[in-house]
C-alpha positions as CSV (number, residue, x, y, z in Angstrom):
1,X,34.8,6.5,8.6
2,X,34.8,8.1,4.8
3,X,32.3,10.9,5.1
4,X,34.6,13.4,5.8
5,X,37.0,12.2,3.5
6,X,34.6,12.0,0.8
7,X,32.2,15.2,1.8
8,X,29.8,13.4,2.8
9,X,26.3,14.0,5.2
10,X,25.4,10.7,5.5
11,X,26.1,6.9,4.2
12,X,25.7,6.9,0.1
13,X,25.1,3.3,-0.4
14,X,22.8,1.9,2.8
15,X,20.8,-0.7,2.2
16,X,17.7,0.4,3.8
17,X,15.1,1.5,1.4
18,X,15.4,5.1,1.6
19,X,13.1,6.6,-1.2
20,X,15.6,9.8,-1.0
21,X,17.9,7.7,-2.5
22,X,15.4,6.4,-5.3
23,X,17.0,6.4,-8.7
24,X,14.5,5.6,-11.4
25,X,15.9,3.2,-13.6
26,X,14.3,1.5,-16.6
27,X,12.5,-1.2,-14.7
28,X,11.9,0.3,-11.5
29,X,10.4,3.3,-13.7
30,X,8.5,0.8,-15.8
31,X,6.9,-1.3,-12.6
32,X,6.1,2.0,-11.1
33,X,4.2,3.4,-14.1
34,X,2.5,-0.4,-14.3
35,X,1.4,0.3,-10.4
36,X,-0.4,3.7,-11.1
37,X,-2.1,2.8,-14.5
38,X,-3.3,-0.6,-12.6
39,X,-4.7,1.7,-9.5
40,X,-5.8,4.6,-11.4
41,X,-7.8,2.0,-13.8
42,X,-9.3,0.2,-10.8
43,X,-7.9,-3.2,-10.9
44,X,-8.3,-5.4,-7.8
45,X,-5.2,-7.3,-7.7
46,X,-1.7,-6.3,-8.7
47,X,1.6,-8.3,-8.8
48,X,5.1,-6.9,-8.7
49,X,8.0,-9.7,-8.5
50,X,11.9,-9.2,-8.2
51,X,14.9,-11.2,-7.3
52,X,16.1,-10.7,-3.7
53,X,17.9,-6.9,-3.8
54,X,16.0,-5.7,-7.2
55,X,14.4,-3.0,-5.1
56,X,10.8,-4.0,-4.4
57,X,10.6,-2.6,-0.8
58,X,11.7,0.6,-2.4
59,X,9.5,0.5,-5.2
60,X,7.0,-0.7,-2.7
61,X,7.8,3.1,-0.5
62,X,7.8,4.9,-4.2
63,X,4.4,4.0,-4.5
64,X,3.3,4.9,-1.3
65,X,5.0,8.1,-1.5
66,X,3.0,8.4,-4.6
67,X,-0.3,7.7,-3.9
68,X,-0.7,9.7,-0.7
69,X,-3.2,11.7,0.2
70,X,-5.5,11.0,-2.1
71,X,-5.3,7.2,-1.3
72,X,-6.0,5.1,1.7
73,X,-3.2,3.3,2.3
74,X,-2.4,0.5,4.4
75,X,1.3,-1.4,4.0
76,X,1.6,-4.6,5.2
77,X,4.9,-5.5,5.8
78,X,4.6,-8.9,7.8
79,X,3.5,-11.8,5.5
80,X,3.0,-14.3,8.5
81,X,-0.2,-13.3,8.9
82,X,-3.2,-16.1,10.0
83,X,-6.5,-15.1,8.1
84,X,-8.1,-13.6,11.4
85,X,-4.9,-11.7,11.9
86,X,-4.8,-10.0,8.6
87,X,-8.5,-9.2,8.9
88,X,-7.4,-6.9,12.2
89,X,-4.4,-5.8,10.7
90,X,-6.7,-4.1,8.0
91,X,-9.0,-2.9,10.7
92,X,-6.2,-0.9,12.5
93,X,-4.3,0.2,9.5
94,X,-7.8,1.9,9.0
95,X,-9.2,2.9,11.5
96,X,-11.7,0.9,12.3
97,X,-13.1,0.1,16.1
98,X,-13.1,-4.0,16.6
99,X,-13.7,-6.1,20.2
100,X,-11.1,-9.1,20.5
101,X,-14.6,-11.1,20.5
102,X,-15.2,-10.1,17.0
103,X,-15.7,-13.6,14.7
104,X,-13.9,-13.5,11.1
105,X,-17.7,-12.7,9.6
106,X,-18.1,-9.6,12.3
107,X,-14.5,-8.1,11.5
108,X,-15.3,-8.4,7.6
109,X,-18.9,-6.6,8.1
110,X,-16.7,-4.1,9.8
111,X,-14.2,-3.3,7.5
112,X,-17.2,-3.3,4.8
113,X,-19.0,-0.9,6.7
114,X,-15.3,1.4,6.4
115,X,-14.3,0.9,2.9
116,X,-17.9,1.7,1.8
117,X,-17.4,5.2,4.0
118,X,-14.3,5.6,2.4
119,X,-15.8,5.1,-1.1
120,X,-18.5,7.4,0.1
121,X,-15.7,10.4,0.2
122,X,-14.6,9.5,-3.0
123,X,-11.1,7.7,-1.8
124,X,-9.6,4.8,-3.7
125,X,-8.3,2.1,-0.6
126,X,-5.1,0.3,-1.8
127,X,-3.6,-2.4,0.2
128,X,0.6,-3.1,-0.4
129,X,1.6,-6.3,0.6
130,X,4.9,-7.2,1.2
131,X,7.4,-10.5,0.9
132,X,4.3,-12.6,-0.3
133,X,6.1,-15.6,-1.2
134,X,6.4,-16.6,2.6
135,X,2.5,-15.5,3.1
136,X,0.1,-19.0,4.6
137,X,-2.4,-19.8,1.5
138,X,-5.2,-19.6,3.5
139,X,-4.5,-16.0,4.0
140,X,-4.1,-15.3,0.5
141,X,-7.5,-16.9,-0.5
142,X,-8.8,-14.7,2.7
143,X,-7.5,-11.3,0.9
144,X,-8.9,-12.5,-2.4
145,X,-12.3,-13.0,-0.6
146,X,-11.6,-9.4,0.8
147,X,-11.4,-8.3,-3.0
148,X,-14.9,-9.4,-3.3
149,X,-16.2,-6.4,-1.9
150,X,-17.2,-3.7,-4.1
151,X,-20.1,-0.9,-5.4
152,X,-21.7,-1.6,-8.5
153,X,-19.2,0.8,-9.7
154,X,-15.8,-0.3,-8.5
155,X,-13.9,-2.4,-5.9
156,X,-14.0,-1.2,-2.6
157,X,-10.0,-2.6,-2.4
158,X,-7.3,-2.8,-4.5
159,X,-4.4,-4.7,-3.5
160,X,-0.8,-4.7,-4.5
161,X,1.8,-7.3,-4.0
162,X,5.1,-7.6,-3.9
163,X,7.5,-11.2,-3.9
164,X,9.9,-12.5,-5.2
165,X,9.8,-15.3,-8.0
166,X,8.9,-18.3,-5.2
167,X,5.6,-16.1,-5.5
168,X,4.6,-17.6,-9.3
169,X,5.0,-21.2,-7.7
170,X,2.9,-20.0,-4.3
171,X,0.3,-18.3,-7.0
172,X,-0.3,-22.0,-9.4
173,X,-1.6,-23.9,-6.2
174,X,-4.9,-25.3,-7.1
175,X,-6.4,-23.9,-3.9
176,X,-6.2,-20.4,-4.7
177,X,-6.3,-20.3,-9.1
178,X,-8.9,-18.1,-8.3
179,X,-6.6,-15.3,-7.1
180,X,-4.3,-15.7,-9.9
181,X,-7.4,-15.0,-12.4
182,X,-7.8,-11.3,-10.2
183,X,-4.3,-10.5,-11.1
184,X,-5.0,-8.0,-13.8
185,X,-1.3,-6.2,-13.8
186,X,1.8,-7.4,-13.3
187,X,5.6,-7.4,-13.7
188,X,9.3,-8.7,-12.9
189,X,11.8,-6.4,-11.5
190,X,14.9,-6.7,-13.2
191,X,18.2,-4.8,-12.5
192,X,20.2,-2.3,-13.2
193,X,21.5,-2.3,-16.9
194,X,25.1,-1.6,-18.0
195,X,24.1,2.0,-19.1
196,X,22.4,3.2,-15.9
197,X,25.4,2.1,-13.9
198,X,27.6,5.4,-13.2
199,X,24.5,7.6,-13.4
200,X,22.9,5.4,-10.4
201,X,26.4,5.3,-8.5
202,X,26.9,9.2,-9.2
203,X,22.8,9.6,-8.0
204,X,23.5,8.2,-4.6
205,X,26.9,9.8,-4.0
206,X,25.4,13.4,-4.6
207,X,22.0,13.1,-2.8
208,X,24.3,12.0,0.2
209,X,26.4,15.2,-0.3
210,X,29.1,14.6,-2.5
211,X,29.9,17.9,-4.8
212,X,32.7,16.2,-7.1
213,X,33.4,14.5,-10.3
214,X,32.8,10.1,-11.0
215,X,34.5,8.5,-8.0
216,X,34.5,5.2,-9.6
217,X,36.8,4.6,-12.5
218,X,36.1,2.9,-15.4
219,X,37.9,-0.5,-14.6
220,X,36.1,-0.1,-11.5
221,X,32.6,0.5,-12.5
222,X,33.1,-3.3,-15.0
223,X,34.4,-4.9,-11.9
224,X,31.4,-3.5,-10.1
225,X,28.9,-4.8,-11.9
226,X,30.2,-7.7,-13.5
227,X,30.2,-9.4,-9.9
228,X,26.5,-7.9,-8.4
229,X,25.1,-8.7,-12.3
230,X,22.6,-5.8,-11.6
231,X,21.7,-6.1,-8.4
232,X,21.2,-2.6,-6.7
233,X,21.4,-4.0,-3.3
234,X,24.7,-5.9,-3.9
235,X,25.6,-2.5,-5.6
236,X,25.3,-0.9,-2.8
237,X,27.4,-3.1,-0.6
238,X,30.2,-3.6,-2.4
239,X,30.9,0.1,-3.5
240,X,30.1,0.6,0.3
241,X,33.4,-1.8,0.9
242,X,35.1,0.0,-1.8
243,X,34.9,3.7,-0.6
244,X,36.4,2.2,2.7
245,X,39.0,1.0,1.0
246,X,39.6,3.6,-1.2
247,X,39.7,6.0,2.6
248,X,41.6,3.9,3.9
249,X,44.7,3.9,0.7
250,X,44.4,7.4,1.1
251,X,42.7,8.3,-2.3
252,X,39.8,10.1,-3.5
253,X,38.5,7.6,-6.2
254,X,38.0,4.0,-6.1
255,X,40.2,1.5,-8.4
256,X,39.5,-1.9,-9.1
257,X,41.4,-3.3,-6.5
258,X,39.1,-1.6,-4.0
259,X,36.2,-3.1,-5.6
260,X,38.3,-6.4,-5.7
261,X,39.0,-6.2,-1.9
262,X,35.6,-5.7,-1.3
263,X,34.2,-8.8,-3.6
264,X,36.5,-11.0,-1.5
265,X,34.6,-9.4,1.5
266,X,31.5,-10.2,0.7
267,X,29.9,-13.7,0.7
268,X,26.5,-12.4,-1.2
269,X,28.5,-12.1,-4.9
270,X,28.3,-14.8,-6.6
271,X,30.1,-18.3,-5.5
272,X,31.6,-18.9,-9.0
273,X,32.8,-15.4,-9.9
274,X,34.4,-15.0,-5.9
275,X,36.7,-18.3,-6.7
276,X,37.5,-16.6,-10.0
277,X,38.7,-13.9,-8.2
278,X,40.8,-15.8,-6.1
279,X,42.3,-18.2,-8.3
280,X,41.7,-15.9,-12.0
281,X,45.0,-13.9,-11.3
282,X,47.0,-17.2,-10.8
283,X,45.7,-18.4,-14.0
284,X,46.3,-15.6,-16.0
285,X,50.0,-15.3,-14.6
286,X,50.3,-19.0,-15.4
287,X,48.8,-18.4,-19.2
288,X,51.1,-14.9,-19.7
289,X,54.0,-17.2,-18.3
290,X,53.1,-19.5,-21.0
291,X,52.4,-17.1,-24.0
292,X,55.9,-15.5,-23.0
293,X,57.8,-18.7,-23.4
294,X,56.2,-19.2,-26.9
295,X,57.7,-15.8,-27.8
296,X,61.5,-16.2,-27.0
């Protein structure tokens, strides 16, 4: 494909979340600061929520990245999880020995019995909990149950997690207000702004081996983020589209109609601002039509 053409090792603009690629930008910076302050002070619960494609998974791998070694860490990545299931989840990401017999009281006495050991060695236990918003209620009232344990000192567990805004909704049933009353840090993902832009473009393009100047121009760079309004992970894939089509004109920097043919290939931008694209220029030659009459 481009990499050759471009100098490239490796795909700039993936959408996995590859913390290589990380590119601290004012929120992401900001959530990640609100993360370690909330863990370092010993918080039990902490809530992070974005939009779909603000970068919580990353963020999420960020903090991981972070905290290790001097955490225990377990990441849940699978929010379907039944209350007994979650419970032996826990017990594997840590370690701990369990019989398929065990009852719900047994496997809690068990992972008690660990985190206490863990305290013992002076290790702070953080749980990261991913895609919440889809998580049963009954398993979120379990892990707030789980919260419960602690030394006279500190909680045993500190949990972080991560959902997008269907999470506030999930959070205000009556059945589990008490969870919402843990939460003692939290905060909303937001996107890129206008400024950070070419720097996080430029970010990505080096750390995947590029060595030259902007490959985006100006015109491009509006077009860009006028249509993904922020949003890193429709960023990504349309300036993906773009540097194909930019390879495949030939040319070593991407105009605006590459970033135009790739808006009309991809059904994630926005609904409204695709048919604008589509229909605008047809307009605007009808109105220039117009305005030119008016001047003869």
């Amino acid at each position: 494909m481009y990499l050759q053409h471009f100098g490239l090792r490796e795909f700039p603009f993936s959408i996995t979340p590859d913390t290589s690629f990380y590119y601290a930008t004012r929120s992401l910076q900001e959530a990640l600061n609100t993360l370690l302050i909330a863990i370092q002070s010993g918080e039990g619960f902490v809530k992070i929520t974005g939009e779909v494609g603000t970068g919580k998974t990353l963020l999420c791998r960020r903090l991981l990245k972070a905290l290790e070694p001097a955490c225990q860490i377990a990441y849940l990545p699978n929010p379907y999880l039944d209350p007994h299931a979650l419970l032996m989840t826990l017990a594997t990401e840590f370690g701990v020995a369990f019989k398929p017999e065990f009852t719900h009281h047994d496997m809690i006495d068990a992972l008690n019995r660990k985190l206490l050991t863990f305290a013992e060695e002076g290790k702070h236990v953080v749980v990261c909990l991913d895609e919440v918003q889809a998580m049963p209620l009954e398993t979120l009232e379990a892990l707030r149950l789980l919260s419960n344990l602690e030394t006279e000192k500190r909680k045993l567990l500190q949990v972080v997690i991560f959902g997008q805004p269907e999470l506030e909704e999930r959070l205000n049933h009556p059945s589990i207000r008490q969870l919402r009353q843990r939460i003692g840090f939290e905060y909303h993902l937001k996107g890129l702004q206008w400024e950070e832009l070419g720097f996080y473009l430029n970010h990505r393009m080096h750390v995947a081996g590029y060595q030259g100047g902007m490959v985006f121009s100006p015109a491009s760079l509006r077009l860009l983020y006028r249509y993904a309004n922020g949003i890193p992970r429709l960023l990504n894939i349309l300036a993906h589209k773009a540097l194909l089509s930019a390879y495949g004109r030939g040319q070593q920097g991407v105009a605006t109609e590459d970033v135009k043919a790739a808006i009309l290939d991809t059904q994630a931008s926005v609904k409204a601002q695709h048919r604008w694209l589509e229909h605008g220029f047809k307009w605007w030659l009808a109105w220039h039509a117009t305005m030119a009459s008016f001047g003869r």
